[in-house]
N, C-alpha and C positions, 0 to 999 in steps of 0.2 A: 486512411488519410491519402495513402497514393491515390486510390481507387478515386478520390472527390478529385484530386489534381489533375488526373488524366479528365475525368469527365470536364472539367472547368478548361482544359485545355483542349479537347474536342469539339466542346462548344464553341468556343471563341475561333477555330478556326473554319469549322462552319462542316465538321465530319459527324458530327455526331448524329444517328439517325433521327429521323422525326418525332418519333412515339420515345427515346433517349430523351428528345431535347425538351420535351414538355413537361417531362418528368421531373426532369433538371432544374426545368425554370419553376416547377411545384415547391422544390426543396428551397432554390433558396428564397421563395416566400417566406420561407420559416424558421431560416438555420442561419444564424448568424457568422459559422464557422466556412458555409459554402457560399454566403455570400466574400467572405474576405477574400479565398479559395479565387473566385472566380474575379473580384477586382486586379490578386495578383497576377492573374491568365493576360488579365488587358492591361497593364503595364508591361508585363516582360513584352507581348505582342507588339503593343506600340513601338516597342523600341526595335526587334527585330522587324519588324516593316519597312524598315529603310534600307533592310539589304536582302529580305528576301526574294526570290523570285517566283514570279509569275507563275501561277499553277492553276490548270482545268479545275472547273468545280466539277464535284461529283455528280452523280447521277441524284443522290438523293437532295444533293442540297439545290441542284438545279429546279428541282421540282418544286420544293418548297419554295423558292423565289417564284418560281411563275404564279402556283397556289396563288399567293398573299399578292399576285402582282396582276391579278385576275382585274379588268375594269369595275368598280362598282355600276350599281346598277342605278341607272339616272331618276333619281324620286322627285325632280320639280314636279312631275303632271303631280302627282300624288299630295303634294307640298301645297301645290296649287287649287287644291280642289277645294269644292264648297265647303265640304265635312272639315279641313284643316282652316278655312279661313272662319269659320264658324269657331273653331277652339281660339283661333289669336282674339277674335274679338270680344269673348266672353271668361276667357282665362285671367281669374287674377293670384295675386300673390300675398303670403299671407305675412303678418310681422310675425308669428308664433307658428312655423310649421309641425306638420306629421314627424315623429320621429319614430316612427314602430310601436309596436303593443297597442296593446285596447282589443285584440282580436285573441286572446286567447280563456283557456276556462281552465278549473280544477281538475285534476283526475276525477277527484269523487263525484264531478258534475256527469263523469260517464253512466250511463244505469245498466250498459249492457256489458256483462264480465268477462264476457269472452272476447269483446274489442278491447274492453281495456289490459286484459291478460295481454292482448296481442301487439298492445301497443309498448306496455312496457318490455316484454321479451325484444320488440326488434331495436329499441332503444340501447339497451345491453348489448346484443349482438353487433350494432354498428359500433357501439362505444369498441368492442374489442376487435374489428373491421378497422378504425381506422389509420390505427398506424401499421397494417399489414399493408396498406395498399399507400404509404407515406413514401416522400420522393428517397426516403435513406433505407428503404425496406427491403426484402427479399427480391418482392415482384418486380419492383423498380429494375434490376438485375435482369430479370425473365426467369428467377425460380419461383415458380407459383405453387410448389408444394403445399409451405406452411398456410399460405390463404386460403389453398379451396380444402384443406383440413379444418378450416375456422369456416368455411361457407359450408361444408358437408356434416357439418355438425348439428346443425340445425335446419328446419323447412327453410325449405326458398322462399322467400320473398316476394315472389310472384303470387304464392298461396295467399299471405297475407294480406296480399290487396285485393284477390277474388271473396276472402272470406270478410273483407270490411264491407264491399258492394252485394254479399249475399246475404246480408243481416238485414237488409231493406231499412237503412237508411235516407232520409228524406231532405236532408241538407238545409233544413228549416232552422232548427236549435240552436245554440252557438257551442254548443259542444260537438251536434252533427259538425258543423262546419271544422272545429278544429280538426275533427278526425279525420273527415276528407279530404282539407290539407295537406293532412301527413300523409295520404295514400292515395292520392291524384297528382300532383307536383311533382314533384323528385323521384319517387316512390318504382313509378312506372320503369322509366330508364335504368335506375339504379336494378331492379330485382330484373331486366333483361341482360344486362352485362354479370351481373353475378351470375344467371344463369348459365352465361357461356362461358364464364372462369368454372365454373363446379365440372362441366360437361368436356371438360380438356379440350376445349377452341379457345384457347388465351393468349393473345397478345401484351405485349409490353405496354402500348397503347391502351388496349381494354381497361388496365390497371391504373393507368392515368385516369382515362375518365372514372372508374370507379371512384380515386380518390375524390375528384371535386362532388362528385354523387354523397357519396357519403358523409361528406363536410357541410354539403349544404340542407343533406337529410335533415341531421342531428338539428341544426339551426332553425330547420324551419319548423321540426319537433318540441325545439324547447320553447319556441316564441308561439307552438298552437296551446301546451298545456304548462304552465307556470309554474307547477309543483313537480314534473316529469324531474326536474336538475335545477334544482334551483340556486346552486354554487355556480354553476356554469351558466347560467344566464343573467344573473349577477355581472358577470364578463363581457354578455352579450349586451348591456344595455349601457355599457359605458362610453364616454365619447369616443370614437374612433371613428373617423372618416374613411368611406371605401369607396375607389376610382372606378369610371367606368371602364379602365382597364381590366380590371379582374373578371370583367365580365367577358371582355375581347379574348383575355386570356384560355380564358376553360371552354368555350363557344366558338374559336377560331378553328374549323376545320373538322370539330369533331362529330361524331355519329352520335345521335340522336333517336332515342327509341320509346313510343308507347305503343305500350304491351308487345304483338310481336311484328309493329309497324316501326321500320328504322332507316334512316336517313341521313342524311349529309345535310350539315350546317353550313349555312359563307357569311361571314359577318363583313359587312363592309363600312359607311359610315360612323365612326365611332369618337366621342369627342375625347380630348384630355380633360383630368379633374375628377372631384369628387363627387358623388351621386346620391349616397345617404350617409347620415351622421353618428349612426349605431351600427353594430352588426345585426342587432334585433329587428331593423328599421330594412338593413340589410338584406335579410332573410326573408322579411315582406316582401322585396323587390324581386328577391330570386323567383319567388313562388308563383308572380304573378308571371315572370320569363316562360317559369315551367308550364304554363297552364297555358298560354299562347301559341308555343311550342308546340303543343299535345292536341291543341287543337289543328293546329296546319300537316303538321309532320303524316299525320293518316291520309290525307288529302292529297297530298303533293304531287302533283303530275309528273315530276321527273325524277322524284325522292330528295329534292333538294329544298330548303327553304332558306331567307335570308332573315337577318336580325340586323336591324341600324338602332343607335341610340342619337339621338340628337341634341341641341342644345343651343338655344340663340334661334329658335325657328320659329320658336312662338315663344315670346318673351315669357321669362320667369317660371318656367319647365322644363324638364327634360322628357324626348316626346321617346318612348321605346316604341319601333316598329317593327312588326314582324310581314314579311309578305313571301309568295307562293304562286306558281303558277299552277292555276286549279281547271280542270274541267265543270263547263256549266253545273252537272248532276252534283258533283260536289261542294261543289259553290254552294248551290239549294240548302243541300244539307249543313251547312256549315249555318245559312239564312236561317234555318228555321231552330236550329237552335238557339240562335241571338235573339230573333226576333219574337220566339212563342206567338206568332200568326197564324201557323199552319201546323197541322198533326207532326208533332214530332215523331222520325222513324222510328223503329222498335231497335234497341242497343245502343241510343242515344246519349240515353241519361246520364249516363257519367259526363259528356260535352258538358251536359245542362251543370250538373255540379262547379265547373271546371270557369264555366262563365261567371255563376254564381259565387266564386271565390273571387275572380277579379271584381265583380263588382262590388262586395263586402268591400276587400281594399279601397277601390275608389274611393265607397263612403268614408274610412275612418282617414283616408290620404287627405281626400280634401274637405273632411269635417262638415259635411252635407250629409243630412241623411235622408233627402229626395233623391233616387236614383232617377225616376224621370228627368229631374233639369240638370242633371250630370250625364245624363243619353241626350237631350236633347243641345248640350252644350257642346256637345263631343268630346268630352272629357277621355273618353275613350268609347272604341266603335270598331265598324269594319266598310268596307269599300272596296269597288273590285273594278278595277280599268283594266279594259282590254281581255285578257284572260291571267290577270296575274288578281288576285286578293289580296287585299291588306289589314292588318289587325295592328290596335295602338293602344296606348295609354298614355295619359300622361301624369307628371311627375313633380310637385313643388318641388324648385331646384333652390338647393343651398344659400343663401343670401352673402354676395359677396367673395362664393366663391370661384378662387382661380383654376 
């Protein structure tokens, strides 16, 4: 209990370090008792503010202010273009939206035993991952004993998503597709940072990202296979509204990795409010982040990419966009796997998958199952001014809400 006062009182004064204070703000996501903790921090504080004095910010928190106080990057040209004024004028809204599911299968829909062997073991395996890497946990601290003893207990993770893609999978199926889900999205980043937790290069930070890695694993595991948990998706399919904050949250500043291409994130526009109605619905939304992600982050000219979520740009959606400053040659590559015009390169396929997930999404989001007049509506797409690329979707947004 001291140990939560001191950090609640670190925080609030603005010492606690960066990869601490994300931690921090993980826990009291979920702990009722750190959240009180930390309401009492800004009381006492309020009140000793009137006679405190004046004191230099640190070097760390300096940083973090400038971080977060970085200009966004100006998206009118992008806002403005043909591709976006094509979605305001073809975008409607429905009385009856997408709330998640519809996209998942049976285990027994699996026919190949060694993916579903692999699927259930990493299930378990995150199941006991995740309160090692939770904001009240060991790692949370920086001892990462007990967790890379729970990560060296079993194959890396990294394995398992080379042995999903070396089974020749075709992503045709809707049980291909669930599996791919689970090992194209999340999958990737999550089994790179585990890698470097097992290999003793762990930071306090790694551990954060771990955790929201491993939360939105599980999530978007039980919303591809319906019988994988079916108590805890149960959970998942119940009303609960989730903010586009949660997404600024776990996405603000952090490193970003497929396979062993890794990066720096900057989220910049981002609105207030809720963005889906389930967690099920949720975890759709995550997957489609991931896959966006995965596809820029290899590409990235300067290893950096941004994420805006929008809202009010094109009525009655929420537009997610992702954009990068790309070199021509990658550009290409990135065209040709959207566009299947041109010979796709050799080690592509997985992209090909990665797109083919979002556009599944698309279809069950917005209850179309022409993908042509949801490409040609620009329902979601890509576009490249100047040398920066952008990649979008969009989003039936909540009705009504604030």
């Amino acid at each position: 209990m001291q140990s939560l006062k001191q950090q609640a009182l670190d925080y609030t004064l603005g010492v606690l370090p960066k990869e601490e204070s994300l931690l921090f703000e993980a826990l009291i996501e979920e702990d009722e008792e750190a959240q009180n903790v930390l309401t009492e921090a800004l009381d006492d504080f309020a009140s000793l503010s009137l006679t405190a004095k004046p004191s230099k910010l640190g070097h760390e928190v300096r940083k973090r202010v400038i971080e977060h106080s970085q200009p966004k990057i100006n998206l009118d040209p992008f806002l403005g273009s043909k591709e976006i004024e094509t979605l305001r004028d073809t975008f409607s809204s429905f009385s009856d939206r997408y709330t998640g599911g519809g996209g998942s299968v049976d285990m027994s829909d699996l026919k190949n035993s060694v993916i579903k062997d692999d699927i259930l073991s990493n299930y378990e395996n995150l199941i006991r991952l995740l309160p090692l890497v939770s904001g009240d946990s060991r790692a949370a601290s920086g001892d990462f004993s007990e967790l890379q003893n729970q990560l060296r207990s079993h194959d890396s993770f990294t394995h398992s998503v080379h042995k999903t893609l070396d089974h020749g999978l075709q992503g045709e199926s809707p049980a291909s597709r669930s599996v791919l889900r689970s090992a194209l999205s999340s999958m990737p980043s999550l089994a790179f940072f585990s890698d470097r937790l097992r290999a003793d290069q762990a930071t306090v930070g790694d551990a954060r990202r771990l955790f929201y890695l491993c939360r939105d694993q599980l999530k978007i595991m039980r919303a591809s296979f319906r019988d994988l948990d079916s108590e805890r998706l149960i959970e998942d399919e119940k009303l609960r509204y989730h903010g586009a904050g949660l997404l600024r949250t776990k996405w603000w500043g952090a490193e970003h990795a497929y396979f062993s291409s890794n990066g720096k994130v900057r989220c910049g526009h981002f609105f207030d409010g809720p963005i889906t109605e389930r967690c099920v619905e949720f975890a759709e939304y995550d997957a489609n982040m991931y896959c966006l992600a995965n596809l820029l982050a290899p590409r990235s000219a300067d290893g950096e990419f941004h994420l805006e979520l929008l809202k009010d740009t094109v009525p009655g959606c929420t537009l997610a966009v992702t954009s990068a400053k790309m070199s021509e040659n990658n550009f290409q590559s990135l065209a040709s796997v959207i566009d299947r015009k041109t010979i796709v390169g050799k080690g592509l396929e997985q992209d090909i998958f990665l797109w083919d997930l979002i556009e599944d999404s698309m279809v069950r989001g917005h209850k179309n199952d022409s993908v042509k007049e949801l490409r040609e509506q620009m329902t979601y797409g890509y576009n490249r001014m100047n040398d920066t690329t952008y990649l979008w979707f969009a989003w039936p947004a909540i009705p009504n809400a604030q």
